[in-house]
C-alpha positions as CSV (number, residue, x, y, z in Angstrom):
1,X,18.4,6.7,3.3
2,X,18.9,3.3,1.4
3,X,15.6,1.2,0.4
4,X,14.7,-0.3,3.1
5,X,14.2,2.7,5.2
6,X,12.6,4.6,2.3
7,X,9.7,1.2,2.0
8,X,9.5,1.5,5.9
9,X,8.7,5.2,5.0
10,X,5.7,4.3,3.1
11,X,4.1,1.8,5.6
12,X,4.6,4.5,8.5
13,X,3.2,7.4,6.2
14,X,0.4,4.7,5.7
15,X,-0.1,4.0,9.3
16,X,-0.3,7.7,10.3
17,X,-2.4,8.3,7.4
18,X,-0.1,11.4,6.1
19,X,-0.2,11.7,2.8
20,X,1.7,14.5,2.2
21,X,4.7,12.0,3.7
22,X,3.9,9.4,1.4
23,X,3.5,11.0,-1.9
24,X,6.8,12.6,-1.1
25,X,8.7,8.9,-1.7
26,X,7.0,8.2,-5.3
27,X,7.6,9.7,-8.3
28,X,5.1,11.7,-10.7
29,X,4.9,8.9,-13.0
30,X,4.9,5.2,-11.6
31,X,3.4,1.8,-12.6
32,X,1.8,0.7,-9.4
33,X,-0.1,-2.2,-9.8
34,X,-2.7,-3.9,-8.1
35,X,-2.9,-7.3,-9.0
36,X,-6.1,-8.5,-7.2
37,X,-8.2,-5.9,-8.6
38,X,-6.4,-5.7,-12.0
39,X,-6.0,-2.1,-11.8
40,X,-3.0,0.0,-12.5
41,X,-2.4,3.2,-11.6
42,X,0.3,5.6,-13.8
43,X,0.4,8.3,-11.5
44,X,1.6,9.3,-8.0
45,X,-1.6,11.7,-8.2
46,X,-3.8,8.2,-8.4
47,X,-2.4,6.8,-6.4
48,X,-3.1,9.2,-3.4
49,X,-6.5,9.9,-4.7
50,X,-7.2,5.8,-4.1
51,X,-5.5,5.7,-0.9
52,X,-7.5,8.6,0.4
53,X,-10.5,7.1,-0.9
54,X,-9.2,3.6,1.3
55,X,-8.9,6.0,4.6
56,X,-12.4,6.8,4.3
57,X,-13.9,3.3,3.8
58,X,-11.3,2.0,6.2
59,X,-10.3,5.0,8.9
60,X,-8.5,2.3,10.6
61,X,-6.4,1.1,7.7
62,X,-3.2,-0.2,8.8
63,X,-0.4,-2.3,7.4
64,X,1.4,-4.1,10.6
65,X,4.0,-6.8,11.0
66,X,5.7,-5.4,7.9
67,X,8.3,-7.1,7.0
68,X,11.3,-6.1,4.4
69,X,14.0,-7.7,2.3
70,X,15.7,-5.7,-0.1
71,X,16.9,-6.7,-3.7
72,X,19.2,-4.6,-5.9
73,X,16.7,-1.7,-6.7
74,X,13.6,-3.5,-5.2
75,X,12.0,-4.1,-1.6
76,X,9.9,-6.9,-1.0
77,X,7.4,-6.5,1.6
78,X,5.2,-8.8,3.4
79,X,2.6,-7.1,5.8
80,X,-1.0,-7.7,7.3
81,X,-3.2,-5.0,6.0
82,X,-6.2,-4.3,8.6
83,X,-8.9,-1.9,9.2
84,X,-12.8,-1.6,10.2
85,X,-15.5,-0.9,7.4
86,X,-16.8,3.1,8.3
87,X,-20.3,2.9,10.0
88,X,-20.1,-1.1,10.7
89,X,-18.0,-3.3,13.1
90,X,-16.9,-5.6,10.1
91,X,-13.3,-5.9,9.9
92,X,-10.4,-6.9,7.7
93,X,-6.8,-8.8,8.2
94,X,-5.4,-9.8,5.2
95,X,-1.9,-11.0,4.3
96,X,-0.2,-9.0,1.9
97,X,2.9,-8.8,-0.5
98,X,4.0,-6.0,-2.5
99,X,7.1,-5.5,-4.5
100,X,7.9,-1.8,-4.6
101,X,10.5,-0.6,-7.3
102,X,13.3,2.2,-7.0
103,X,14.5,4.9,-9.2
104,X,18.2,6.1,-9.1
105,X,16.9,9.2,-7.3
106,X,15.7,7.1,-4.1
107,X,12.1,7.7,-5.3
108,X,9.4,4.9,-6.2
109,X,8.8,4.3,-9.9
110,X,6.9,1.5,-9.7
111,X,5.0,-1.3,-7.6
112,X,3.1,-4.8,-7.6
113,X,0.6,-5.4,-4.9
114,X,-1.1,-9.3,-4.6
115,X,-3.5,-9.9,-1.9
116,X,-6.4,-12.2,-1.6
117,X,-9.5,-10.1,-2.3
118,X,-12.4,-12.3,-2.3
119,X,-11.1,-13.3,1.7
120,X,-11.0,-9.0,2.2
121,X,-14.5,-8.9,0.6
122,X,-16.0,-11.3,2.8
123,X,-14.3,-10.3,6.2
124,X,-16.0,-6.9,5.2
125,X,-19.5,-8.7,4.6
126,X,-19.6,-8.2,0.7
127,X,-20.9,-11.8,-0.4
């Protein structure tokens, strides 16, 4: 499996909401970064617990129209990240980017995430 199929991985573990599938592609120990909050995460374990966390404020999360180009050990992905709040009819599309970065083992060791979050705050009715 080269990059690109192991980033379209992700997004369809994502979209399925298995995350058993997608803590299979990461390594224990990453930098995954997420630029619009300012928060990194060092760990694989993290960064399941905050997806999980996202399913349940979001049990409609998606990432659709994803779109890949690869770049020597790096995928660059551009996607529209949707969902509806839990308990309201407020709902989110918001154009994404994220860079995810490969180890020699074919496993993620690292990514950068940037999306606008003051445009996902307000489609979700957070003033």
């Amino acid at each position: 499996m080269d990059n690109l199929a192991r980033a379209q991985a992700i997004y369809d573990a994502v979209n399925r909401h298995d995350l058993v599938a997608f803590r299979a592609l990461f390594a224990d120990e990453i930098d995954d970064r997420d630029h619009a909050r300012g928060v990194t995460m060092p760990t694989a374990a993290i960064l399941v617990d905050r997806l999980r966390s996202q399913f349940e404020a979001l049990p409609d999360l998606r990432m659709e129209d994803v779109r890949l180009r690869a770049a020597g050990d790096a995928v660059v992905a551009q996607f529209t990240t949707t969902g509806t709040l839990a308990g309201s009819s407020a709902t989110m599309r918001v154009p994404t980017c994220e860079i995810i970065r490969f180890g020699d083992d074919g496993l993620v060791v690292g990514t950068d995430i940037y999306y606008d979050r003051q445009t996902m705050t307000e489609q979700l009715g957070a003033r």
